[in-house]
N, C-alpha and C positions, 0 to 999 in steps of 0.2 A: 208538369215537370217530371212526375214519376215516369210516365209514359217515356220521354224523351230521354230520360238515365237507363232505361229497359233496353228503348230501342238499342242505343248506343252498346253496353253492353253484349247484347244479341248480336249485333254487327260484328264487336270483336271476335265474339266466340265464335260466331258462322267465319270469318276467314284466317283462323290458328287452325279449325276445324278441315277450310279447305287447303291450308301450307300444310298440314299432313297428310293429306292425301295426296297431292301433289307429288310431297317427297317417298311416298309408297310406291307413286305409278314410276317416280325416276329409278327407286329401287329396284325395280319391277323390268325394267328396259334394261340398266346393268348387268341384272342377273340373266338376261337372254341372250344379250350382246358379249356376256365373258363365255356362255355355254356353250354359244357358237363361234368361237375363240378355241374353245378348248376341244369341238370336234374336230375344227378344220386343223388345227396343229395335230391330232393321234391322227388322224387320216393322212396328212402330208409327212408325217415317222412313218407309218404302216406301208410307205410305197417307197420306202428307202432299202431297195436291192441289195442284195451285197453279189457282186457282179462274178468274184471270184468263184464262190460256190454257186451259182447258177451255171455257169461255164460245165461243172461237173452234175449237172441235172437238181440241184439240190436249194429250194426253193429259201430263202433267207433273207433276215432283214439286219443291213449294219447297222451296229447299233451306235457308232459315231455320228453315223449321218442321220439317224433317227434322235437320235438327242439334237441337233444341232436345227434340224427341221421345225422341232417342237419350238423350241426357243425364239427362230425367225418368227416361226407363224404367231406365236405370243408377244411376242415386239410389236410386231406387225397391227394383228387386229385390235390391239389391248393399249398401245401407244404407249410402249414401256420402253426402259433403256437396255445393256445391256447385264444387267444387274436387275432385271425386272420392277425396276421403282418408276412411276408412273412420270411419264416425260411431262412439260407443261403443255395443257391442254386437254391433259388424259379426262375421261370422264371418273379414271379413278383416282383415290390419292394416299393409298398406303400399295405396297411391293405387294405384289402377289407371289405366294411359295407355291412350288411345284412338291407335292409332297407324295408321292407315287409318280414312279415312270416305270414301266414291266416292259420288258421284248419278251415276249412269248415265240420262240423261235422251232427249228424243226428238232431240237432236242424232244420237246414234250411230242404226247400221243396225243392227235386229233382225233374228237373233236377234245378238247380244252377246256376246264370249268377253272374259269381262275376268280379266288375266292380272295376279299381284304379286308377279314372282321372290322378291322380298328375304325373305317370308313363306311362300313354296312353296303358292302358291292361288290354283286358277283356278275362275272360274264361268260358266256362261254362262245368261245372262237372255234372256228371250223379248218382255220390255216393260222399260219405266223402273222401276231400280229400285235397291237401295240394298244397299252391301260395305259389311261394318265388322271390326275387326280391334282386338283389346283384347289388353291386356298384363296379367295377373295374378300375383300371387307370393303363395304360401302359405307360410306361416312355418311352419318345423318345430316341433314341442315340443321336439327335441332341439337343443341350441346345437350339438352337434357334426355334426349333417347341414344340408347346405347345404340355404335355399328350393328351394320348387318353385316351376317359373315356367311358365305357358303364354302361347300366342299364339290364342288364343280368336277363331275364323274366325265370320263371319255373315253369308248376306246374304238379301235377298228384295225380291220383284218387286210392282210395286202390284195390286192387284186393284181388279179396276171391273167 
């Protein structure tokens, strides 16, 4: 009878055992799946021209159409709304904050070391170009392990 209250036992704990791992590996895909969320939006801002200063030789990124890019591409891959709260379906389910957006434009001297203590991230551009910085939180399965939460770094430089 001992044996058979062991086994039993044993069984629960090997599969609590593997529902966390499980819920690690899903953590683990989220945080790939928003990272590349977050290039592909500073890369799709970093090729938003601003057509008027180009006219005058003068290489530039607007920064209307660069915020506005960021956001599609974050809807888009992240399946959020326009308030970025996770549509039904999402694989996330709290709002993700954009908490850094930088246009590094032809003001500054290339090359660029753009530095954001509060985040721990530094990058440096060779032309105008575009930081972004996203807040994520992955809800556990389990109520008793606290979210996970990232700070989802990105940025990229315009190609012409």
């Amino acid at each position: 009878m001992a044996k058979l209250v062991f086994s039993v036992l044993m069984i629960v704990i090997w599969w609590m055992l593997h529902a966390l791992q499980v819920d690690e590996e899903i953590a683990m895909g989220t945080v790939h799946d928003a990272k590349r969320a977050v290039d592909r939006a500073a890369h799709a801002a970093a090729q938003q021209l601003d057509r008027s200063k180009l006219e005058m030789g003068v290489v530039s990124i607007q920064s209307d159409l660069a915020e506005g890019a960021i956001l599609a591409y974050l809807q888009q891959n992240l399946s959020l709304d326009t308030e970025l709260h996770p549509l039904p379906g999402s694989f996330l389910r709290e709002a993700v904050e954009v908490k850094a957006f930088e246009i590094i434009n032809e003001e500054e001297v290339f090359p660029f070391t753009y530095r954001n203590p509060l985040y721990s991230y530094e990058v440096t551009l060779d032309r105008p170009g575009v930081v972004l910085i996203v807040h994520v939180k992955y809800p556990r399965l389990f109520g008793v392990l606290d979210p996970v939460e990232w700070d989802l770094k990105g940025s990229a430089e315009l190609v012409f």
